[in-house]
Structures are given as C-alpha cells and as structure tokens.
Short mmCIF file of the C-alpha atoms (twelve columns), coordinates in Angstrom:
data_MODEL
# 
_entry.id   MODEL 
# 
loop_
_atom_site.group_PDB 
_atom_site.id 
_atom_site.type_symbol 
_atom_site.label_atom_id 
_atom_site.label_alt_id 
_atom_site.label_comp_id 
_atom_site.label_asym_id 
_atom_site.label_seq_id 
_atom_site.Cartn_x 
_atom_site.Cartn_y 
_atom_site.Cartn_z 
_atom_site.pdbx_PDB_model_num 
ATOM 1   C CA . UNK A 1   0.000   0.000  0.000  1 
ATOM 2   C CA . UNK A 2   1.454   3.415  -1.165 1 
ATOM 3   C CA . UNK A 3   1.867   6.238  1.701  1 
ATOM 4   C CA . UNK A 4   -0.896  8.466  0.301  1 
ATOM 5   C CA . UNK A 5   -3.272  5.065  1.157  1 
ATOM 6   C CA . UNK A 6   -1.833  4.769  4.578  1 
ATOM 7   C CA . UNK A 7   -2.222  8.177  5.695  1 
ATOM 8   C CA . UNK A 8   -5.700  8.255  4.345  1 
ATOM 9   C CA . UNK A 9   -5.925  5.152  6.604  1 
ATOM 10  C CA . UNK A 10  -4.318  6.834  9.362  1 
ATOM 11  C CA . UNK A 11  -6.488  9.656  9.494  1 
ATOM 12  C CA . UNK A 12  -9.804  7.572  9.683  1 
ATOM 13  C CA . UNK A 13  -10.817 8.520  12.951 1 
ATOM 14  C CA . UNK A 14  -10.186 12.144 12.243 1 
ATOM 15  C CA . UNK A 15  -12.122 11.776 9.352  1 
ATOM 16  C CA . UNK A 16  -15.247 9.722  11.088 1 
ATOM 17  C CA . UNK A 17  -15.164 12.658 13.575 1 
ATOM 18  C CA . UNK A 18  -14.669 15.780 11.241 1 
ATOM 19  C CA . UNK A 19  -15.179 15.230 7.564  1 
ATOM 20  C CA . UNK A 20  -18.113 12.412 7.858  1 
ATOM 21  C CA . UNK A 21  -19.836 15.026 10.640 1 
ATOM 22  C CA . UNK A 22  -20.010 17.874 7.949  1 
ATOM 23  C CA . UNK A 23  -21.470 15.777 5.370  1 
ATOM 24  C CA . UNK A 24  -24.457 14.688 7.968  1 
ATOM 25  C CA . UNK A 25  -24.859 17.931 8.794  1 
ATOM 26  C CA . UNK A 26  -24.592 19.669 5.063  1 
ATOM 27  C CA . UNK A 27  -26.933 16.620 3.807  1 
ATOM 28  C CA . UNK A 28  -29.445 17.655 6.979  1 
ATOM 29  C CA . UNK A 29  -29.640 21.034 6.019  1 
ATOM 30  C CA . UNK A 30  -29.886 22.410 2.600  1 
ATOM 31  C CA . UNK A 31  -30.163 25.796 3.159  1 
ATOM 32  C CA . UNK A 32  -26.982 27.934 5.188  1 
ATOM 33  C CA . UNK A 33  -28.498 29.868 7.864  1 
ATOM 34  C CA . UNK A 34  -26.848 31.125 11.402 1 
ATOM 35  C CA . UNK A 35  -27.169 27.271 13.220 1 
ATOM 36  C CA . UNK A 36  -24.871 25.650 10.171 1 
ATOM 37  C CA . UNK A 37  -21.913 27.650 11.014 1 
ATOM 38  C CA . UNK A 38  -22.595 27.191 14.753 1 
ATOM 39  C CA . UNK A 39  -23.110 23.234 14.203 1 
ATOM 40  C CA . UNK A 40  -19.425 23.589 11.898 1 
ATOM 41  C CA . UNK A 41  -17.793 25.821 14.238 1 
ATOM 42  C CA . UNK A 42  -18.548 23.121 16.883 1 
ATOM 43  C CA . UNK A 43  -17.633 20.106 14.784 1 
ATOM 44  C CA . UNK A 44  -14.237 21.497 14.039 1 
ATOM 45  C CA . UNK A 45  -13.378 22.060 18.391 1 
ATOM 46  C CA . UNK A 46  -14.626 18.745 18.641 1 
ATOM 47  C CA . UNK A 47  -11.733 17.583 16.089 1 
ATOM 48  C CA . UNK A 48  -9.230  20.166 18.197 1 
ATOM 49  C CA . UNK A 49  -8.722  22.186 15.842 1 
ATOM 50  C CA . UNK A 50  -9.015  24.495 18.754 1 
ATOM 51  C CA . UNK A 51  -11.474 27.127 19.362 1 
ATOM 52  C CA . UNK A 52  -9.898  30.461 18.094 1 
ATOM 53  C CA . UNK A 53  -8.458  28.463 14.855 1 
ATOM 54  C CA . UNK A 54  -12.234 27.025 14.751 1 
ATOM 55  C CA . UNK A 55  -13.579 30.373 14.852 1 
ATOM 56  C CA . UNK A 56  -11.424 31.850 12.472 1 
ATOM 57  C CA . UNK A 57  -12.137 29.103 9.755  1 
ATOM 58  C CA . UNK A 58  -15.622 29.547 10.245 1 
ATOM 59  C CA . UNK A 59  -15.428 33.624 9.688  1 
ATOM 60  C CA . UNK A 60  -13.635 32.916 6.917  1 
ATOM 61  C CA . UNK A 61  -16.038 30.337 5.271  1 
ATOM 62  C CA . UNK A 62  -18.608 32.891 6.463  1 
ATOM 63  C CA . UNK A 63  -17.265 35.948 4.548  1 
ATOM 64  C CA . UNK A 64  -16.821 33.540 0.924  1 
ATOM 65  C CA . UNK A 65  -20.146 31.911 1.011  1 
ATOM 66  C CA . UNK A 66  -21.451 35.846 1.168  1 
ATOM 67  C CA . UNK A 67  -19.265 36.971 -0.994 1 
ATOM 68  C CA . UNK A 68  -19.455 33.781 -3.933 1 
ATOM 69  C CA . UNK A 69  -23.357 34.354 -3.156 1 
ATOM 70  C CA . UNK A 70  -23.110 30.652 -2.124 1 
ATOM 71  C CA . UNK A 71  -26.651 29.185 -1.011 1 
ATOM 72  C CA . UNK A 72  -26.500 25.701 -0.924 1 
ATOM 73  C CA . UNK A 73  -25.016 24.104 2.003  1 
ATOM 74  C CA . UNK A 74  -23.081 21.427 0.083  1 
ATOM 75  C CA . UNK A 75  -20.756 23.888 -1.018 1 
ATOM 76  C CA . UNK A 76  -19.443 24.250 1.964  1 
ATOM 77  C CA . UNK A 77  -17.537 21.509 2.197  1 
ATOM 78  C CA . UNK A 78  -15.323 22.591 -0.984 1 
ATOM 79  C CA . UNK A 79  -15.144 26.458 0.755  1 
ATOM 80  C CA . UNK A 80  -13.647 24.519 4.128  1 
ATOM 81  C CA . UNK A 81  -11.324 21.983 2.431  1 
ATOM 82  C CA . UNK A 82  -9.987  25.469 0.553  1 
ATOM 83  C CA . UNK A 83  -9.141  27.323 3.849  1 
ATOM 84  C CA . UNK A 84  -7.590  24.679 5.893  1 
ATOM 85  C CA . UNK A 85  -5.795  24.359 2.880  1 
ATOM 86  C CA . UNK A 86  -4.354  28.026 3.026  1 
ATOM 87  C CA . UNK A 87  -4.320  27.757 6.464  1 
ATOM 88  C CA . UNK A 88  -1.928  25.369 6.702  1 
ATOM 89  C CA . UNK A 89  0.101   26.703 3.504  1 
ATOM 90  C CA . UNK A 90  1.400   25.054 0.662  1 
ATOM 91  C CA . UNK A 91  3.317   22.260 -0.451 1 
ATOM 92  C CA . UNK A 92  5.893   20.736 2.534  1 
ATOM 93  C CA . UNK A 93  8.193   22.142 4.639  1 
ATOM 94  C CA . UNK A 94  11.960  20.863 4.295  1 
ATOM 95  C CA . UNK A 95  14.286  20.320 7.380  1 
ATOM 96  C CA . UNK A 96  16.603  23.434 7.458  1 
ATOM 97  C CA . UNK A 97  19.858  22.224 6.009  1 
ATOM 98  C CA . UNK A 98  22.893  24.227 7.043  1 
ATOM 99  C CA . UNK A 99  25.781  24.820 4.178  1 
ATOM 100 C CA . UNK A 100 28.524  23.107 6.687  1 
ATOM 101 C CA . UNK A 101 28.091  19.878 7.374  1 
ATOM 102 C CA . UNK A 102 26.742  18.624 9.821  1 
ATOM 103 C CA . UNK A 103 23.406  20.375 9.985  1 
ATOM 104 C CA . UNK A 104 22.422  19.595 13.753 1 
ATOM 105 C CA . UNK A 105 18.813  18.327 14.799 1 
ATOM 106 C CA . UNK A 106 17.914  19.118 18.152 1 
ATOM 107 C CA . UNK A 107 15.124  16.848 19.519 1 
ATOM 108 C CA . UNK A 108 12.481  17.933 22.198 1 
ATOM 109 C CA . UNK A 109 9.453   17.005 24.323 1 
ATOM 110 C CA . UNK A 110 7.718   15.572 26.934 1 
ATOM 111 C CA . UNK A 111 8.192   11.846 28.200 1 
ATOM 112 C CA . UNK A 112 5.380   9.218  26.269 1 
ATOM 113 C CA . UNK A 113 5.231   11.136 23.048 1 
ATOM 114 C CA . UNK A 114 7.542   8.505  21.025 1 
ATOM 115 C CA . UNK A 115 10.709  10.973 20.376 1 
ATOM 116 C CA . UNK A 116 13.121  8.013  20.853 1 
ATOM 117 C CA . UNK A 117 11.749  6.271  18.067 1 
ATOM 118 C CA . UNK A 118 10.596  9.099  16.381 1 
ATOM 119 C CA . UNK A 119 15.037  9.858  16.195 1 
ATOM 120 C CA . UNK A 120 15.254  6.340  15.101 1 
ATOM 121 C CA . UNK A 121 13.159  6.886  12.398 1 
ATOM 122 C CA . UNK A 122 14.401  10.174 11.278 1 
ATOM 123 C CA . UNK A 123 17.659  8.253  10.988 1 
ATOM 124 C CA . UNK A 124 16.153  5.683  8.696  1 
ATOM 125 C CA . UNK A 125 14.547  8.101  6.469  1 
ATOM 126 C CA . UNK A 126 17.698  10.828 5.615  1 
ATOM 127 C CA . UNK A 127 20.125  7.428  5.412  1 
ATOM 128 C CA . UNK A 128 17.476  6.296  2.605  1 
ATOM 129 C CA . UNK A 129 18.166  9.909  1.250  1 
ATOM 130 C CA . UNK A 130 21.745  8.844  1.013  1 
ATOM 131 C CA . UNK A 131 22.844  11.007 3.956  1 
ATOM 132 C CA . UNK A 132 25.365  10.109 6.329  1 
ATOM 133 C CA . UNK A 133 23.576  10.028 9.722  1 
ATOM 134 C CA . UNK A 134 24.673  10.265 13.984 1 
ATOM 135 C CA . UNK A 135 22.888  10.440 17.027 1 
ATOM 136 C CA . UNK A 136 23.770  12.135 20.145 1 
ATOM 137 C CA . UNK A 137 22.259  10.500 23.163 1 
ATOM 138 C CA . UNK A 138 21.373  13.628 25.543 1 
ATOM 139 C CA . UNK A 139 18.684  12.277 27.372 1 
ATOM 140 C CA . UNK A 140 21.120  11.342 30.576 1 
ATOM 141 C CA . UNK A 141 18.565  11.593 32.745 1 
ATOM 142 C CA . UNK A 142 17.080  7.650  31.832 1 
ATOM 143 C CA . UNK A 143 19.332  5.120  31.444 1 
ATOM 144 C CA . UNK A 144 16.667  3.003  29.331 1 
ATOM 145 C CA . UNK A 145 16.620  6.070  26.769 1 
ATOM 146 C CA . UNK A 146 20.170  5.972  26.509 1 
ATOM 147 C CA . UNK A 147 19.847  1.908  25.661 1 
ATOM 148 C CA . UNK A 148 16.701  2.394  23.482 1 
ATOM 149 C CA . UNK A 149 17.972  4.667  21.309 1 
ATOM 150 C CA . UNK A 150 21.461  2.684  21.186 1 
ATOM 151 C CA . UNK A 151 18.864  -0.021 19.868 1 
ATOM 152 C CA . UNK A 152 17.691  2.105  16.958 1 
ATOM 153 C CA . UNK A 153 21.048  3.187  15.937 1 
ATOM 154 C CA . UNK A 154 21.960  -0.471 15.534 1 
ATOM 155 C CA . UNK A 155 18.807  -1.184 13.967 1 
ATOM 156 C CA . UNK A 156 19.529  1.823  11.394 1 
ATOM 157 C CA . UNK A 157 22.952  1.072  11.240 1 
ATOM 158 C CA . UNK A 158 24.657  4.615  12.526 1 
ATOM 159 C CA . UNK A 159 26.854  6.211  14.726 1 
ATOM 160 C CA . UNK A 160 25.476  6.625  18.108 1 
ATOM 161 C CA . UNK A 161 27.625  9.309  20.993 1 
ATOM 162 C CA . UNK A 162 26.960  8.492  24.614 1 
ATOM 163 C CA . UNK A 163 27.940  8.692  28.283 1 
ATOM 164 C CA . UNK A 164 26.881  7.467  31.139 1 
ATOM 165 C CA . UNK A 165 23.472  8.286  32.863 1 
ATOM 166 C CA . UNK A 166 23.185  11.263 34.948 1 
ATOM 167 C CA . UNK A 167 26.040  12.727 32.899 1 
ATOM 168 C CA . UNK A 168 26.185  16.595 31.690 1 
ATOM 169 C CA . UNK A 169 23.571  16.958 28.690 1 
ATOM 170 C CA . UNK A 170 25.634  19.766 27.027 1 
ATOM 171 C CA . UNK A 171 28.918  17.780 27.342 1 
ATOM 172 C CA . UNK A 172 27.130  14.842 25.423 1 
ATOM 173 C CA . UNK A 173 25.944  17.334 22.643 1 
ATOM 174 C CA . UNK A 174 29.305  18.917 22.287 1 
ATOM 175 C CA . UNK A 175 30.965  15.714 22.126 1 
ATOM 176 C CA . UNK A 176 28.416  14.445 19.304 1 
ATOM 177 C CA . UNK A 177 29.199  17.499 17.400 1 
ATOM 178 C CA . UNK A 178 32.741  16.962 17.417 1 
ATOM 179 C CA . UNK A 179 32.080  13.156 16.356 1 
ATOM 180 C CA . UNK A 180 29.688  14.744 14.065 1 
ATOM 181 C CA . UNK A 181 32.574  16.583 12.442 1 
ATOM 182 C CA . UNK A 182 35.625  14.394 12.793 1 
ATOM 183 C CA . UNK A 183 33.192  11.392 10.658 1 
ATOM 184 C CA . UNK A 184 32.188  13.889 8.277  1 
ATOM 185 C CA . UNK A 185 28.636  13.386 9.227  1 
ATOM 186 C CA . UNK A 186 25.807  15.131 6.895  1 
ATOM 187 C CA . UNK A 187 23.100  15.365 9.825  1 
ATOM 188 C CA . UNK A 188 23.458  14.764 13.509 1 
ATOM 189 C CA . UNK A 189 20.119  14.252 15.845 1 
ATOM 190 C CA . UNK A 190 20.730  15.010 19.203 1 
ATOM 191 C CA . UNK A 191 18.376  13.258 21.894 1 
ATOM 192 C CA . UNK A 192 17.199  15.731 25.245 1 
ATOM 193 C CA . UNK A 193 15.396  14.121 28.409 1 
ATOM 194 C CA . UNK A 194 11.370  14.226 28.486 1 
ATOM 195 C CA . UNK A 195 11.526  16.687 30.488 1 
ATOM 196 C CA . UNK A 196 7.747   18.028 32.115 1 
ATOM 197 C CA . UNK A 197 7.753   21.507 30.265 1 
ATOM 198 C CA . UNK A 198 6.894   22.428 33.918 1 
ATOM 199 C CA . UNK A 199 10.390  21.970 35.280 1 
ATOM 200 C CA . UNK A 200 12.209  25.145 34.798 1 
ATOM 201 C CA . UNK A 201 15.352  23.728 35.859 1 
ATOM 202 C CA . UNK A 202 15.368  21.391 32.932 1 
ATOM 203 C CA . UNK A 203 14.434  23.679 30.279 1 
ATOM 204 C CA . UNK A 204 17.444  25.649 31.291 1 
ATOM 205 C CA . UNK A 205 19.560  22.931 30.758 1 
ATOM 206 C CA . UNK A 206 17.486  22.566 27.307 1 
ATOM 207 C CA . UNK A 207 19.269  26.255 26.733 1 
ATOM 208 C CA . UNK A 208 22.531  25.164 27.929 1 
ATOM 209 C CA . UNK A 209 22.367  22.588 25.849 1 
ATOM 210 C CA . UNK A 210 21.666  25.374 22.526 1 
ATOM 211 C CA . UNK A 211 24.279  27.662 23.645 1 
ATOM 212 C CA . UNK A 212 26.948  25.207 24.159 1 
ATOM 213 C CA . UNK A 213 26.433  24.028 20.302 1 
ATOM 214 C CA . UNK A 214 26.221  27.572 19.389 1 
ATOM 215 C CA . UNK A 215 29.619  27.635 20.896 1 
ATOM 216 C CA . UNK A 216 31.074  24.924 18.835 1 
ATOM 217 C CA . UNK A 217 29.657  25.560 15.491 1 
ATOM 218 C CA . UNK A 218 28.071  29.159 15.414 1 
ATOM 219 C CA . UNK A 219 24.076  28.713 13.899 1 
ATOM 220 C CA . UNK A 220 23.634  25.540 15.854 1 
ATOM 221 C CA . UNK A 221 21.346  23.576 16.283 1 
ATOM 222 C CA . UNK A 222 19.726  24.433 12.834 1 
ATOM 223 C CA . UNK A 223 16.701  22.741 13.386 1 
ATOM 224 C CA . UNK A 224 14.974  22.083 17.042 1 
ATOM 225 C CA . UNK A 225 12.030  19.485 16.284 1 
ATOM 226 C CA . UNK A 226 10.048  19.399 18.988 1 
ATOM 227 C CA . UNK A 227 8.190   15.827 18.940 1 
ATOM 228 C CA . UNK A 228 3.960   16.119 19.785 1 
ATOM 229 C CA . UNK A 229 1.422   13.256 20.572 1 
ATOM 230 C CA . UNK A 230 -1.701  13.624 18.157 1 
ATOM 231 C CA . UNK A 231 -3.571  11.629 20.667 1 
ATOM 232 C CA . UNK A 232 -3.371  14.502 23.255 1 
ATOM 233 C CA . UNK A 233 -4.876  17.051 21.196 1 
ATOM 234 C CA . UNK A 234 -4.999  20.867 22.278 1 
ATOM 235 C CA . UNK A 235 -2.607  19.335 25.065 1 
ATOM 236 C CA . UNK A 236 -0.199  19.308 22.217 1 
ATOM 237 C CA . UNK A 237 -0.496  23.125 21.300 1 
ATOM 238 C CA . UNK A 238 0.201   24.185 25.247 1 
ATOM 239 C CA . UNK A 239 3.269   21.955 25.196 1 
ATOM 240 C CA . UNK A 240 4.735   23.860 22.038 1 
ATOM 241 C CA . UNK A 241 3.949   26.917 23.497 1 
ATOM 242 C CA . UNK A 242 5.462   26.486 26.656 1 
ATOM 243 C CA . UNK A 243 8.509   25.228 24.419 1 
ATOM 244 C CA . UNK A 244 8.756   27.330 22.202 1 
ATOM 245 C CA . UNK A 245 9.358   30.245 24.607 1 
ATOM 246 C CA . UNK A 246 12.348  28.094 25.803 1 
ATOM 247 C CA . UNK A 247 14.125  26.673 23.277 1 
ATOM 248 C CA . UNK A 248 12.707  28.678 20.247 1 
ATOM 249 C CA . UNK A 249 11.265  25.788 18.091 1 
ATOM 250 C CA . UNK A 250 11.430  25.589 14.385 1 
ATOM 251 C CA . UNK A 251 9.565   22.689 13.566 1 
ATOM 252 C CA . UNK A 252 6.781   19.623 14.532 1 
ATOM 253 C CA . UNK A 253 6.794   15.961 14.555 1 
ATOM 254 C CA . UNK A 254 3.360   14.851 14.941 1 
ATOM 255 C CA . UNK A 255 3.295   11.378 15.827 1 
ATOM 256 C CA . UNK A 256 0.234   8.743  16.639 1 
ATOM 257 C CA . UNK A 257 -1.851  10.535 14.124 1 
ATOM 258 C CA . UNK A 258 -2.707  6.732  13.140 1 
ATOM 259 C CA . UNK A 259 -4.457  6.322  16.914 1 
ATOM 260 C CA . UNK A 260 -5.829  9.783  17.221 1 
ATOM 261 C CA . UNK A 261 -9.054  11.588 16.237 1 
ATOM 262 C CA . UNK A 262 -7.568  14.464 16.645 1 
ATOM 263 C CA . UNK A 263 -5.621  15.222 13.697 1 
ATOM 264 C CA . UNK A 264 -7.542  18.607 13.719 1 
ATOM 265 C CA . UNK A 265 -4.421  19.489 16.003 1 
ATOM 266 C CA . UNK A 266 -2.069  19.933 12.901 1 
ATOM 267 C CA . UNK A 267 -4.432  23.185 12.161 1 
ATOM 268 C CA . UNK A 268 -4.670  24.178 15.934 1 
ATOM 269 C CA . UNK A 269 -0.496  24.513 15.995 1 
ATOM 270 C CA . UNK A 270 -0.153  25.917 12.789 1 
ATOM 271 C CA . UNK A 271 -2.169  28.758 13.429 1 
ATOM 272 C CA . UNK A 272 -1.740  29.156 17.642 1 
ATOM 273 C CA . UNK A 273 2.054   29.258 17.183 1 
ATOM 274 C CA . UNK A 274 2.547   29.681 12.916 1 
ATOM 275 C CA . UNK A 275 5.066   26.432 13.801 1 
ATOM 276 C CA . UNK A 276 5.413   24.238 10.450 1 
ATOM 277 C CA . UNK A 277 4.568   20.755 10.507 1 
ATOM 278 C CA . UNK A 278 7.508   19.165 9.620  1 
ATOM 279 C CA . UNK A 279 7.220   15.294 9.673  1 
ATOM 280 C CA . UNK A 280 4.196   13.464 10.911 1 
ATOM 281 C CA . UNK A 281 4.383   9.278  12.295 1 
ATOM 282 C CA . UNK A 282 1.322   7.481  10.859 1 
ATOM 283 C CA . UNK A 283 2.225   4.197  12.311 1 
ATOM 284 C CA . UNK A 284 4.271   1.785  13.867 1 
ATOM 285 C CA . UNK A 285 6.736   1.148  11.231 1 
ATOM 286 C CA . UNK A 286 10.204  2.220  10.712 1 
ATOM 287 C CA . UNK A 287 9.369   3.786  7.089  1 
ATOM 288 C CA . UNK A 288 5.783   5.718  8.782  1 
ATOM 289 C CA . UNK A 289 7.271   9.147  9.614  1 
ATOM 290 C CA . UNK A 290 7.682   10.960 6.177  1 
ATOM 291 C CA . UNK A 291 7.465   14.707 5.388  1 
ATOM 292 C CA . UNK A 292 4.460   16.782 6.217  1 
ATOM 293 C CA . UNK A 293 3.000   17.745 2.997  1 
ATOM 294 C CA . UNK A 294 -0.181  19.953 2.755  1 
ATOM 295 C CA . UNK A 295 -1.654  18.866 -0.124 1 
ATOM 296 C CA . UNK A 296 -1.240  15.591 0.349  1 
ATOM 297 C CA . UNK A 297 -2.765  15.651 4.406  1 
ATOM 298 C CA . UNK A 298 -6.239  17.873 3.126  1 
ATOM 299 C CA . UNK A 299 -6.852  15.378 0.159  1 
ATOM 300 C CA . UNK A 300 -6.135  12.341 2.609  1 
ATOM 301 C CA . UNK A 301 -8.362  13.903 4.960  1 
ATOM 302 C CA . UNK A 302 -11.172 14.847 2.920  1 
ATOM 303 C CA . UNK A 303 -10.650 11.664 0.817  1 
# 
C-alpha cells in the first residue's frame, strides 16, 4: 500500500469525527443559515482544531459563502477543504539544512510522546536519502533512553555518541558534534530528556544545551524538532507553546496521528504558534514518519 493510502488510513478517525460530521450535517440542512456555522464551528473544536483556529475558519467560510453568493449548504464543504488548505500553507516544509556539514537536529518534548523512536526513524529516512547520519544520546537523565535509542542506531545502522546516565547533557551534545565533524557526518540528531515543560530547571539545561552548540559551530542547532502526541490534542499546542518560549522551536513531529481523532491538532499549531509541521508518524513502522506535505494531508483527509 502506497503512503498516500496509509495516511488516508491513518487519518480515519479524524475523518469519522470531522469530515463524515459535515457531510451529515450539510446533507441535513440544505439551506446555510446562522445554526450551520454554529453546528461547523462546533464540529471542528470537537476535532481540536481548537477554538480560536475554529472560529477563524468559520469567519472565513462565512465571509466567501457571502461573498461567492453561495446558497447551498453542500458547497461548503469545498469552501472549508480550501481554507484549511491556506491555512496550513502550501506544499511541505523541508528540514533546514545548514551549508557546513553537519546540519544539527535538536530533539524535544515531553516523556510518552515517542521521540526516541521518532530519532530512530528520522535516521532511517535521511540514510534512505543517502545522507550520512549520527545520534547524540542527551537524554542522561534515563538510562533506558540511553539503551533504546542505542537499539535504533543499531537497527539503522549509525553512529550513536553516549555517556553514562546522569552525565552533563551539554557535554554529550558537544561531544556528538565533534564526532559529528571528525566522521564527516551530513546530519546529527541530538536526543534531550522528556523533560515536564513544567520543570524550569530542565528547560534551562534545554538552553545550555543550545548555547553550548552555538559555541562549537556558530548557527547551531539548525533545526529544534520538537516531537507532539496527536492523541493529546490541544494538550499538544500548550506543550509547544510552553517550548517554544524556551528553546525557540522551528519545527513539529506529529506522531500517533494513526491512533488519534484528533488530527484537527495539525491546524490548531499551525495557526496558535505559525510552527510548520515538519514530519508526521502514521504508524508503527520504521518507514511511517515521512514529510508533512499539505496537499497531500487535506486530500487524505477529505478523501
């Protein structure tokens, strides 16, 4: 089965409790009158999209149905899928690549949301690219994240950097950046504890952590991912606020969107935070994280 097919799969539930509720409700009512756009503004919270992004989609659908003179309610479905659309942008948004090698990936976010794997995965899918792949193992804090992600780099075949639990995050970055260098290393992903974004003593060593790569290779890290749960909806968008004040982050990994109906989060992040999707994880497989790509998500969605 092609990826297009899986993540059509893998948005099913979003779609039974979104898409398939605006078609009942469109079919129900033939005429657009004041309750529609209440009935869609509340079918899009319920898919946490979130309530400001749901009322702004709805305003927006509001001011084209008036202004295409629209007067049948099946059109608009077609007006929606156009807006999230926009909303969300165009096309996909690459993984900023810096013109010295190694561009550096720093990894964040809470414990349970699958970054571990999610780094094993991201290894995978830039080796298939070709590129020459290592993994720094910051996340001192657990000793089983240390050994899980030495798991993946065997399983992926790549360099992994590591010292022994409870040691200095920073030193462990700095030392995989060296690595990074000395082995001529296209990409290194950097690991950080799941830390509780409410621990402000941990988020400073998230910063430590930035500033001592700074240090060693000016610019770095290029890219700080920060990894999000699908499954915990408008959860999600608090976390990467609360990180995103700290550590400034440049990009999303949405993972579990496979077990989630609430893939309306992808909107709600996008346009609380104007964060790009980056890479979404539509299942349990090592080749199910792949690029986020607009187009592709809204057709799957609506499909």
């Amino acid at each position: 089965m092609g990826f297009f097919n899986r993540l059509k799969d893998s948005l099913a539930k979003t779609r039974q409790g979104f898409v398939e509720k605006i078609d009942t409700l469109i079919h129900r009512r033939k005429e657009i009158d004041e309750d529609v756009y209440e009935e869609l503004e509340e079918i899009l919270v319920q898919a946490d999209v979130g309530v400001a992004t749901a009322m702004e989609l709805v305003e927006k659908v509001r001011s084209i149905v008036k202004e295409r003179r629209i007067e049948d309610a099946a059109e608009i479905k077609p007006v929606l899928k156009e807006q999230i659309r926009e909303m969300l942008g165009t096309g996909s948004m690459p993984i900023n690549t810096y013109w010295q090698s190694p561009t550096v990936i720093l990894v964040v976010g809470v414990n349970g949301v699958g970054k571990t794997t999610t780094i094993g995965k991201m290894a995978h899918l830039y080796k298939m690219e070709g590129k020459k792949v290592l993994l720094g193992a910051a996340d001192t804090f657990r000793a089983a994240a240390i050994d899980q992600l030495e798991v993946w780099a065997e399983r992926v075949n790549v360099d992994l950097i590591k010292h022994r639990e409870g040691s200095d995050p920073a030193a462990v970055a700095y030392d995989s950046l060296q690595a990074a260098k000395a082995r001529g290393a296209d990409l290194l992903i950097i690991d950080t504890a799941g830390r509780l974004h409410t621990k402000s003593n941990l988020m400073e060593e998230l910063k430590k952590i930035g500033r001592v790569l700074d240090r060693a290779m000016p610019g770095a890290p290029h890219e700080v991912l920060l990894v999000l749960d699908a499954t915990t909806g408008q959860n999600a968008v608090n976390q990467a606020k609360l990180f995103g004040e700290a550590v400034g982050v440049t990009g999303i990994v949405l993972t579990k969107l496979d077990g989630s109906a609430k893939g309306g989060v992808v909107l709600g992040v996008k346009h609380a935070l104007n964060i790009p999707v980056k890479l979404i994880g539509i299942g349990e497989g090592i080749d199910d994280l792949r690029p986020f790509d607009v187009e592709e998500f809204v057709e799957a969605l609506f499909s």
